[in-house]
The first five atom37 places (N, CA, C, CB, O) and aatype in JSON, in Angstrom:
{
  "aatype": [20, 20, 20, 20, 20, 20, 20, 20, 20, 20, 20, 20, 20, 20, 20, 20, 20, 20, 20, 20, 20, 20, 20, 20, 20, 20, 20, 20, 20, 20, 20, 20, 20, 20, 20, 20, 20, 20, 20, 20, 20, 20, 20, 20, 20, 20, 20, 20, 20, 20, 20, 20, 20, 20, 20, 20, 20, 20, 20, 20, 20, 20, 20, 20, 20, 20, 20, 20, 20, 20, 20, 20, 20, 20, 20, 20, 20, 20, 20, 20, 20, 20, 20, 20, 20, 20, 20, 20, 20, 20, 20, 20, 20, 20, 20, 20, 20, 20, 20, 20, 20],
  "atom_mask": [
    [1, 1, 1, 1, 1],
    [1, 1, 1, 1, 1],
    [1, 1, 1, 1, 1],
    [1, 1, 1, 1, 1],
    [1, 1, 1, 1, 1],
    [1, 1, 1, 1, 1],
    [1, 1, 1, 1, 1],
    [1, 1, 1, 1, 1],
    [1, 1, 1, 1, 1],
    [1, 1, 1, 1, 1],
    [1, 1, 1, 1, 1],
    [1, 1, 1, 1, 1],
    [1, 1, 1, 1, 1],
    [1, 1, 1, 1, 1],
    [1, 1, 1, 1, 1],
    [1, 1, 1, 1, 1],
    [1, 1, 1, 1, 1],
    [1, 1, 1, 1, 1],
    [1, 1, 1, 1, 1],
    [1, 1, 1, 1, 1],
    [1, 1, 1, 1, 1],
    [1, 1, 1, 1, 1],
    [1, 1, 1, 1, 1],
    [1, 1, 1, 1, 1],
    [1, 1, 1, 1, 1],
    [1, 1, 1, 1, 1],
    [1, 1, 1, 1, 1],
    [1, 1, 1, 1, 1],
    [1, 1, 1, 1, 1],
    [1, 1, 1, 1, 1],
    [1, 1, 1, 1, 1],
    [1, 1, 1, 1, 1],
    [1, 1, 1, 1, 1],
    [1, 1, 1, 1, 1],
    [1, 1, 1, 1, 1],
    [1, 1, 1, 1, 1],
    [1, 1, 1, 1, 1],
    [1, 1, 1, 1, 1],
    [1, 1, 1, 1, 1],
    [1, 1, 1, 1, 1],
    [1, 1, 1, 1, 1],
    [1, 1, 1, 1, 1],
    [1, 1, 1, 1, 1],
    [1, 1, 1, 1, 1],
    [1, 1, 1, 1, 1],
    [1, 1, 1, 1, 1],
    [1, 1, 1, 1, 1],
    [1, 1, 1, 1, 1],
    [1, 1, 1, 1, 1],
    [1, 1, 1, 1, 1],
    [1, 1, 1, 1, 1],
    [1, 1, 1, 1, 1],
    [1, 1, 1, 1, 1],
    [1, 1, 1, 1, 1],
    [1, 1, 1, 1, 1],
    [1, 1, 1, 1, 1],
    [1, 1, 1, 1, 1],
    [1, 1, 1, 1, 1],
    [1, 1, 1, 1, 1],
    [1, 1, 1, 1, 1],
    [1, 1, 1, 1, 1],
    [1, 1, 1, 1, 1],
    [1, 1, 1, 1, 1],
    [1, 1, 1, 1, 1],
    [1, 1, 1, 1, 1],
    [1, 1, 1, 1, 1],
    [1, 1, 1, 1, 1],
    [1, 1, 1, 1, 1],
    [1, 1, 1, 1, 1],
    [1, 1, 1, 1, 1],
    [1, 1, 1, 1, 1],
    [1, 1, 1, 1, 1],
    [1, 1, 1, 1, 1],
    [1, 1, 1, 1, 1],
    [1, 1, 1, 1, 1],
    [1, 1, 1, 1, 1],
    [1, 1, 1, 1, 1],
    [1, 1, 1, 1, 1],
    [1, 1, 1, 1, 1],
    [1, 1, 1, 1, 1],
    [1, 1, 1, 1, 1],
    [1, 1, 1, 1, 1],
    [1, 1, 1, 1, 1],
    [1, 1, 1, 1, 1],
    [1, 1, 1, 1, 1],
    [1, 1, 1, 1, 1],
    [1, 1, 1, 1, 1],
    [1, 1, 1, 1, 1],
    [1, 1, 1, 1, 1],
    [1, 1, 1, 1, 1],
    [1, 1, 1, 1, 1],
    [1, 1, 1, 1, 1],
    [1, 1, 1, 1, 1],
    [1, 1, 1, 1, 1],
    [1, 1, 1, 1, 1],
    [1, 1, 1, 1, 1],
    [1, 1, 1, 1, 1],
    [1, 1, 1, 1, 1],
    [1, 1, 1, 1, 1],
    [1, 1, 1, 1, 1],
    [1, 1, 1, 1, 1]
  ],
  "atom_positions": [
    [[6.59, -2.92, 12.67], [5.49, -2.0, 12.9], [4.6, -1.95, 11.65], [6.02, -0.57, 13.26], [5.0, -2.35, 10.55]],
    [[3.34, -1.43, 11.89], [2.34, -1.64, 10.83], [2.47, -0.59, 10.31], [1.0, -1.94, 11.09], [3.11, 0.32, 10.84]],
    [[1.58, -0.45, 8.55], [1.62, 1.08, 8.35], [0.42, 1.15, 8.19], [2.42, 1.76, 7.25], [-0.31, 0.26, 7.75]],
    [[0.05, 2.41, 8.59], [-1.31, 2.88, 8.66], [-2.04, 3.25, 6.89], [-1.19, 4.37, 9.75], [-1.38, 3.82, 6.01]],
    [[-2.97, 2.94, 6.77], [-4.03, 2.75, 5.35], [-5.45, 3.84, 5.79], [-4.72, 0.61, 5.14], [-6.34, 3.69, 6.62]],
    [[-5.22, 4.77, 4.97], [-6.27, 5.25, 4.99], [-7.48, 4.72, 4.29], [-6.03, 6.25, 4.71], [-7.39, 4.32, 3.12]],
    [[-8.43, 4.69, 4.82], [-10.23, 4.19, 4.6], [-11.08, 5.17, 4.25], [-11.03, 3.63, 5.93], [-11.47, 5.93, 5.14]],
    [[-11.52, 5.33, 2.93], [-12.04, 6.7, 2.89], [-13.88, 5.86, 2.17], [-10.75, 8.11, 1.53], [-14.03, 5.21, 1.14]],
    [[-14.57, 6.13, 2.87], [-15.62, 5.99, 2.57], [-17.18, 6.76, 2.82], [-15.5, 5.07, 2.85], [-17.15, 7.95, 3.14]],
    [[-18.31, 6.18, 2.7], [-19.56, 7.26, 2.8], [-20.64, 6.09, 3.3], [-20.06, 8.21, 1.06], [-20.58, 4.9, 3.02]],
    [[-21.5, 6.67, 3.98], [-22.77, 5.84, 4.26], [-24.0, 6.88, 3.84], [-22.86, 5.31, 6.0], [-23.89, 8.08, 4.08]],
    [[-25.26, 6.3, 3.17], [-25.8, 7.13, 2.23], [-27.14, 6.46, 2.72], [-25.26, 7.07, 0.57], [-26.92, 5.32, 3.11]],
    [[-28.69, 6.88, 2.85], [-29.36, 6.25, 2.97], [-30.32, 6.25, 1.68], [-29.69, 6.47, 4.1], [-30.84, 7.23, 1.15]],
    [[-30.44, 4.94, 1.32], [-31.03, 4.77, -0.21], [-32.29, 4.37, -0.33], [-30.35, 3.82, -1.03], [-32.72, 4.19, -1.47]],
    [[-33.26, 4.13, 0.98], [-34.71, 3.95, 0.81], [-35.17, 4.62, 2.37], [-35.19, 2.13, 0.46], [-34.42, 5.43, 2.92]],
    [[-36.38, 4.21, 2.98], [-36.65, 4.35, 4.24], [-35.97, 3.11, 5.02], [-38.16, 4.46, 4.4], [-36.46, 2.02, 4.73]],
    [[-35.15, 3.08, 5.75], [-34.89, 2.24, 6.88], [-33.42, 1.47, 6.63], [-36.16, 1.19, 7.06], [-32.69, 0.82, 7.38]],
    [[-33.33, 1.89, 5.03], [-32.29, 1.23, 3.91], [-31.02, 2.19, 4.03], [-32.98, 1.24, 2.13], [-31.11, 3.32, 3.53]],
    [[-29.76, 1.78, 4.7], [-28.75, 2.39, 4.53], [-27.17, 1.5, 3.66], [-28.64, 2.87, 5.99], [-26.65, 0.4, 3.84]],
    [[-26.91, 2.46, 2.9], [-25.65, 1.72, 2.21], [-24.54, 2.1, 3.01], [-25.34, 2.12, 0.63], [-24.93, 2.54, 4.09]],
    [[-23.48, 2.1, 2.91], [-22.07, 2.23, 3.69], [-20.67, 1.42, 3.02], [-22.34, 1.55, 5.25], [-20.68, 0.2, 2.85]],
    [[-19.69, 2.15, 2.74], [-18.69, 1.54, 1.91], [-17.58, 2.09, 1.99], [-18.95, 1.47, 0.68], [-17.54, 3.32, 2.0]],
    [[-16.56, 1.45, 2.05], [-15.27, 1.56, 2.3], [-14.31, 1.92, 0.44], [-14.87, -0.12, 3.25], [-13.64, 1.09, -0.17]],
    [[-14.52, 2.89, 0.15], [-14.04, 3.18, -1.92], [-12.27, 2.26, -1.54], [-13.67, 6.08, -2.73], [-12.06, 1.34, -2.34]],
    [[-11.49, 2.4, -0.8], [-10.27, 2.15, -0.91], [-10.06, 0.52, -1.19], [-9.63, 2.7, 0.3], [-9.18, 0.17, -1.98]],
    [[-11.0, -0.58, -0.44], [-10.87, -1.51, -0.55], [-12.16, -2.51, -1.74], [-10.67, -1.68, 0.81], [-12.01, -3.53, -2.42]],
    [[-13.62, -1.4, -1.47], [-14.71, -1.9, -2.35], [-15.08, -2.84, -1.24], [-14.34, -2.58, -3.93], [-15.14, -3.99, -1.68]],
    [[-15.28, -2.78, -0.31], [-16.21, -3.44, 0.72], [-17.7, -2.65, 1.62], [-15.11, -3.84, 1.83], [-17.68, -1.94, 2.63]],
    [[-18.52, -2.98, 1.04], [-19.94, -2.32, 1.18], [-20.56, -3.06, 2.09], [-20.82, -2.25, -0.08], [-20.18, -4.22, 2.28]],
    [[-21.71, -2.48, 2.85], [-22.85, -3.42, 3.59], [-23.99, -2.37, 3.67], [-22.38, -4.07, 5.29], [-23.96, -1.25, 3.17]],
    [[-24.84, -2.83, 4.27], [-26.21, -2.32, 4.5], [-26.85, -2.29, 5.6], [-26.95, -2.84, 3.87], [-26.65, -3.3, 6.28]],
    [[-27.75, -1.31, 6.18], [-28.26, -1.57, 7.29], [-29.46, -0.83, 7.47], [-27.39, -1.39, 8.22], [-29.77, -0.13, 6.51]],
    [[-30.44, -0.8, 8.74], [-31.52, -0.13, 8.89], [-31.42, 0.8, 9.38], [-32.3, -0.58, 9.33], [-32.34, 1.61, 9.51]],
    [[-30.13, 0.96, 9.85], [-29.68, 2.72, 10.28], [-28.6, 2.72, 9.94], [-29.65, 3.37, 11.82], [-27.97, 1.71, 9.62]],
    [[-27.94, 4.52, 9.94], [-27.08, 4.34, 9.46], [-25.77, 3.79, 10.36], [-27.03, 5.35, 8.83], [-24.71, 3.51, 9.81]],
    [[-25.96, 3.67, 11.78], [-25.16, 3.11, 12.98], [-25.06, 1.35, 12.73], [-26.06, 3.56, 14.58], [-24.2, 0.6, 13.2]],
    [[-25.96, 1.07, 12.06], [-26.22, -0.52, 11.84], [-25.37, -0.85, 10.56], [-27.97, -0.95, 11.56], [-24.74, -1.91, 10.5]],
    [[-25.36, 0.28, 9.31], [-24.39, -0.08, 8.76], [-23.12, 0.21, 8.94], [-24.59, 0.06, 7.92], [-22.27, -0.56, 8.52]],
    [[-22.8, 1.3, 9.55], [-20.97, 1.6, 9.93], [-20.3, -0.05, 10.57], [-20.76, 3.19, 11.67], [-19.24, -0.62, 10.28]],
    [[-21.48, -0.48, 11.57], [-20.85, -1.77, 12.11], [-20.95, -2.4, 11.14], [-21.38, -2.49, 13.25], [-19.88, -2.88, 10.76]],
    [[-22.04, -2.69, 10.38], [-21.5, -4.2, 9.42], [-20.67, -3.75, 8.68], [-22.55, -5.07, 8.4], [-20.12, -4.71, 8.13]],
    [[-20.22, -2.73, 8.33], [-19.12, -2.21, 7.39], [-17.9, -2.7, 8.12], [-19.1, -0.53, 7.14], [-17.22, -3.53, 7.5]],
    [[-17.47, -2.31, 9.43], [-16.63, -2.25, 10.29], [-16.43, -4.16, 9.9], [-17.2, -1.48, 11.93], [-15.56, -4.54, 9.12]],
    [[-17.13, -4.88, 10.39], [-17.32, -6.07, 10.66], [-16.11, -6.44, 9.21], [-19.14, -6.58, 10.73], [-14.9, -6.63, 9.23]],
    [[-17.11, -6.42, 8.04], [-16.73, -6.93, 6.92], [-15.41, -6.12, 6.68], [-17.82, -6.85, 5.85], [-14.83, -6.4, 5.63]],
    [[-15.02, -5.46, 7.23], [-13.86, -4.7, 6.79], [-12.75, -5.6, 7.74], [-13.99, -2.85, 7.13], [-11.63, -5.91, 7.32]],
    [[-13.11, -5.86, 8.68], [-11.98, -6.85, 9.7], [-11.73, -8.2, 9.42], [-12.44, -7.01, 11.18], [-10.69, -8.83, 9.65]],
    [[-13.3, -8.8, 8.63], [-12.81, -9.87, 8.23], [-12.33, -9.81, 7.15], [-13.49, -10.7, 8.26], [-11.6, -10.78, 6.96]],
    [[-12.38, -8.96, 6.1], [-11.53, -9.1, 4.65], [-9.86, -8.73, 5.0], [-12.24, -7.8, 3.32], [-8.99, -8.88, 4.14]],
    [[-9.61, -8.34, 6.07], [-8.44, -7.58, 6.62], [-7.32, -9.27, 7.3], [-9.22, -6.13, 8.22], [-6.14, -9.61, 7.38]],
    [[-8.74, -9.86, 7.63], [-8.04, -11.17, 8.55], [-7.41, -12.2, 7.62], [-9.23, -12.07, 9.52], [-6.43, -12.9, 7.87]],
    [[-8.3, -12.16, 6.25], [-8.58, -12.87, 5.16], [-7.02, -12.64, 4.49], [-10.01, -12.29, 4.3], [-6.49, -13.6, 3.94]],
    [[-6.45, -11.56, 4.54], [-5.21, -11.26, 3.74], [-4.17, -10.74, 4.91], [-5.51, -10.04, 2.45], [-3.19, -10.01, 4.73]],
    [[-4.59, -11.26, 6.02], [-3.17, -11.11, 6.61], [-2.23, -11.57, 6.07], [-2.98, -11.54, 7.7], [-2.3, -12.65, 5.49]],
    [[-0.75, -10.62, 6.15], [0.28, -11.53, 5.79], [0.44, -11.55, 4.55], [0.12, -12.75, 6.17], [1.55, -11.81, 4.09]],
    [[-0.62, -11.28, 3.75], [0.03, -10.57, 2.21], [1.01, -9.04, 2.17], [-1.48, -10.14, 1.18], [1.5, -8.33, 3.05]],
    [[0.98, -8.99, 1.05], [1.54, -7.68, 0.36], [0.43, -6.82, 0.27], [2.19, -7.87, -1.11], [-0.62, -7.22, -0.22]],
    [[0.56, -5.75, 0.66], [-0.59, -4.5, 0.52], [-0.5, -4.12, -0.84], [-0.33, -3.08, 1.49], [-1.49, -3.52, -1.28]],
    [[0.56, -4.35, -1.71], [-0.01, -4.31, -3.14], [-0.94, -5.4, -3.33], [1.07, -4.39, -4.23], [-1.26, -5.35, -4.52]],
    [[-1.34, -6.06, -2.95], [-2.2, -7.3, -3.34], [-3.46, -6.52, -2.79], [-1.79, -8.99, -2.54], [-3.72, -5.73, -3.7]],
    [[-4.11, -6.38, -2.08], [-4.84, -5.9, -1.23], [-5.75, -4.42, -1.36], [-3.99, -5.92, -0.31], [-6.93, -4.09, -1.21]],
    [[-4.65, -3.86, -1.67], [-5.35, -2.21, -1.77], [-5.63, -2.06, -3.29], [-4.14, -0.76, -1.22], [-6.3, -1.09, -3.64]],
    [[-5.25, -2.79, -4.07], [-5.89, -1.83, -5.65], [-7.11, -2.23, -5.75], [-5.17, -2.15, -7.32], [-7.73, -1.72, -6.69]],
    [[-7.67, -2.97, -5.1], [-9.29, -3.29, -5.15], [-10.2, -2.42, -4.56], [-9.64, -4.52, -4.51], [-10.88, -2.43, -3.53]],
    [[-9.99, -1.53, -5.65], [-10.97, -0.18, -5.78], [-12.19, -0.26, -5.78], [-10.86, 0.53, -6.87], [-12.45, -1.43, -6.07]],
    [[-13.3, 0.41, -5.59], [-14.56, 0.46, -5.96], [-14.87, 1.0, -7.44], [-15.18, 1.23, -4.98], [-14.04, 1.77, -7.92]],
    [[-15.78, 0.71, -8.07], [-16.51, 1.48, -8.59], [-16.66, 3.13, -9.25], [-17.05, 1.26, -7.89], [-17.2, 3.97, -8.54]],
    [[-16.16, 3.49, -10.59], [-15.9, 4.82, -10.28], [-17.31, 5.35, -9.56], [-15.44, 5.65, -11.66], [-17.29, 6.2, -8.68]],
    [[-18.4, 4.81, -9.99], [-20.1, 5.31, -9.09], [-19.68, 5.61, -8.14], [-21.43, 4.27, -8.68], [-20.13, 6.66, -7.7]],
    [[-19.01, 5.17, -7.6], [-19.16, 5.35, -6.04], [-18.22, 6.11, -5.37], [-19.13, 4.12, -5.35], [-18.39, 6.36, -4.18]],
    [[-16.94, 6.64, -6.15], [-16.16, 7.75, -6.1], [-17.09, 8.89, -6.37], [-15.02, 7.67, -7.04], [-17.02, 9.88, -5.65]],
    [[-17.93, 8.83, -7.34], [-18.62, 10.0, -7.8], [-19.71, 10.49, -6.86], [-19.2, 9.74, -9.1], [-20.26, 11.59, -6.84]],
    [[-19.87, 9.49, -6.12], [-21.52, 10.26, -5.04], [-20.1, 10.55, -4.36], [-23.34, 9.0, -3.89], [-19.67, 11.62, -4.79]],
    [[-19.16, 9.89, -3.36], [-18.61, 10.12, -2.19], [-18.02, 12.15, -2.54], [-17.17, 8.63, -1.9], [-17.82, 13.07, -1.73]],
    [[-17.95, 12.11, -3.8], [-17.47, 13.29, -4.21], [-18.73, 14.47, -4.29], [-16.74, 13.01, -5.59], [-18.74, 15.59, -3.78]],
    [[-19.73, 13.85, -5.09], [-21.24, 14.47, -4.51], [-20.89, 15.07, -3.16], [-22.57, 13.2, -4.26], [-20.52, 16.23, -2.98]],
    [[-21.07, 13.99, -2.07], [-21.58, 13.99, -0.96], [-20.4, 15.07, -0.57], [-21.81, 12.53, -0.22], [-20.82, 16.21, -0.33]],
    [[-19.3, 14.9, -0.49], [-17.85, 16.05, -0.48], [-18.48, 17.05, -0.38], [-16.75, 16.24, -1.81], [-18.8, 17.65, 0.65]],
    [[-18.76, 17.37, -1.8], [-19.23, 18.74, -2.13], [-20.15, 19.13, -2.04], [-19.15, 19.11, -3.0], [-20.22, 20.33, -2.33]],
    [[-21.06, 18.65, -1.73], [-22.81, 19.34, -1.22], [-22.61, 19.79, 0.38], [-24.43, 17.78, -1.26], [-23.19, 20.66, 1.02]],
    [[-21.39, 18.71, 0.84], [-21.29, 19.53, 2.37], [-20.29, 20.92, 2.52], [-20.62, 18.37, 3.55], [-20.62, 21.89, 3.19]],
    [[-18.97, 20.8, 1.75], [-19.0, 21.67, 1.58], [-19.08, 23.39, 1.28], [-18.99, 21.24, 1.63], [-18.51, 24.43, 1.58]],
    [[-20.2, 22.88, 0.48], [-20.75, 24.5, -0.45], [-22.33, 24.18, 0.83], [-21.25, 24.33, -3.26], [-23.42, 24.57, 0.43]],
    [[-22.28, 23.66, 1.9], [-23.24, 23.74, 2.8], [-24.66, 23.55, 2.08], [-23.09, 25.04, 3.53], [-25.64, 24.08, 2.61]],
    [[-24.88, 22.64, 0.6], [-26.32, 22.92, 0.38], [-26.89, 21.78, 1.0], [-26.78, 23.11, -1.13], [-26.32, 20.73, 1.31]],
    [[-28.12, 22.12, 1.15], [-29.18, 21.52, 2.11], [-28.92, 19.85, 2.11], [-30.86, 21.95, 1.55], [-28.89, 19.27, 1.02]],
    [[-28.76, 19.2, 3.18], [-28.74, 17.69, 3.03], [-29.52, 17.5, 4.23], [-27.24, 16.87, 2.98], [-29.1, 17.69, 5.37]],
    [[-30.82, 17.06, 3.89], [-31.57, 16.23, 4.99], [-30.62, 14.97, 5.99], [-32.83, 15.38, 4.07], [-29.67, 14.24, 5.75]],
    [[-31.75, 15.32, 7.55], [-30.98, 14.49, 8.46], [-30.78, 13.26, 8.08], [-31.49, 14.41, 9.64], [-31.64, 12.81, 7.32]],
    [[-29.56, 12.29, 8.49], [-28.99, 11.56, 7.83], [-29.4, 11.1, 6.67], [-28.77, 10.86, 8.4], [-30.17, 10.15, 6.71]],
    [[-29.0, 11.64, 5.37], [-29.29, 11.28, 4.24], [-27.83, 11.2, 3.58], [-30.33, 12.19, 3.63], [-27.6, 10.8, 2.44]],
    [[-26.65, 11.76, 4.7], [-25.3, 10.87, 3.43], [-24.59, 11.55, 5.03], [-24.59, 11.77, 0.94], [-25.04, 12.33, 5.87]],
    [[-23.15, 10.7, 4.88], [-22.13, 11.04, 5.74], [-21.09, 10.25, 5.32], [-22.42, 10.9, 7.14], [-20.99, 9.03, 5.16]],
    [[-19.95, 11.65, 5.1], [-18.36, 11.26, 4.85], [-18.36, 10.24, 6.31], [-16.98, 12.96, 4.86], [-19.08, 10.11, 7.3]],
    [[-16.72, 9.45, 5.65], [-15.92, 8.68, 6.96], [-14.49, 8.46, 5.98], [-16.84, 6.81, 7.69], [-14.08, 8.27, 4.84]],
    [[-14.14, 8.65, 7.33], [-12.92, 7.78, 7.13], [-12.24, 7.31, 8.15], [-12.03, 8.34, 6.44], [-12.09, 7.95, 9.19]],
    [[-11.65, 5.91, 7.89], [-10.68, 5.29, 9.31], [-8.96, 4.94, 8.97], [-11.48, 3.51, 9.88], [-8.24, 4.99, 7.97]],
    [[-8.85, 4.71, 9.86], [-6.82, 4.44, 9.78], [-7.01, 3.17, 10.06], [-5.46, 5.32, 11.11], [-7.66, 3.02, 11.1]],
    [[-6.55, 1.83, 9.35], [-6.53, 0.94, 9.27], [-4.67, 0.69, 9.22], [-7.53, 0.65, 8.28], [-3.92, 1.31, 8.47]],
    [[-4.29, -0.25, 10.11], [-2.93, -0.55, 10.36], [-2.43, -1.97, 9.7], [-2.76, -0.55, 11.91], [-2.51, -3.04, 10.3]],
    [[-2.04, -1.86, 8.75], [-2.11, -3.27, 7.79], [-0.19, -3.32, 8.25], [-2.77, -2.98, 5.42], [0.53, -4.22, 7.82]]
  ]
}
């Protein structure tokens, strides 16, 4: 049986039409023109880096962290929802998925 991996990431929109999206647990990012356009290419690139190391050791696999940057907005973004202060329509959104490695 597999064990389940938590995916803790954020999709953020960083210009007009420009959305980022990233997975902090593994450091796999993509981009899109919405933010629905990037969850899938996120999704995408997250299945193929997943296919890529089948069959390894999840110590091999999971310490490939992101960025502390990018702990630090996802923690931003945490806490501005939170303490409820104002965040324009889609301008950031927590995620997270259960990934069965």
């Amino acid at each position: 049986m597999s064990k389940p991996i938590f995916m803790h990431g954020y999709i953020e929109e960083v210009g007009r039409n420009d959305f980022f999206a990233i997975f902090l647990t593994v450091n796999i990012c993509s981009r899109g023109r919405s933010m629905e356009e990037a969850e899938s290419n996120l999704l995408e690139a997250l299945c193929l880096y997943l296919e890529s190391v089948k069959g390894e050791k999840e110590s091999r696999w999971i310490p490939r962290r992101a960025p502390f940057y990018h702990y630090w907005r996802y923690f931003s973004i945490w806490l501005r929802t939170r303490l409820r202060i104002f965040l324009p329509d889609y301008d950031a959104q927590l995620m997270a998925r259960i990934v069965h490695a």
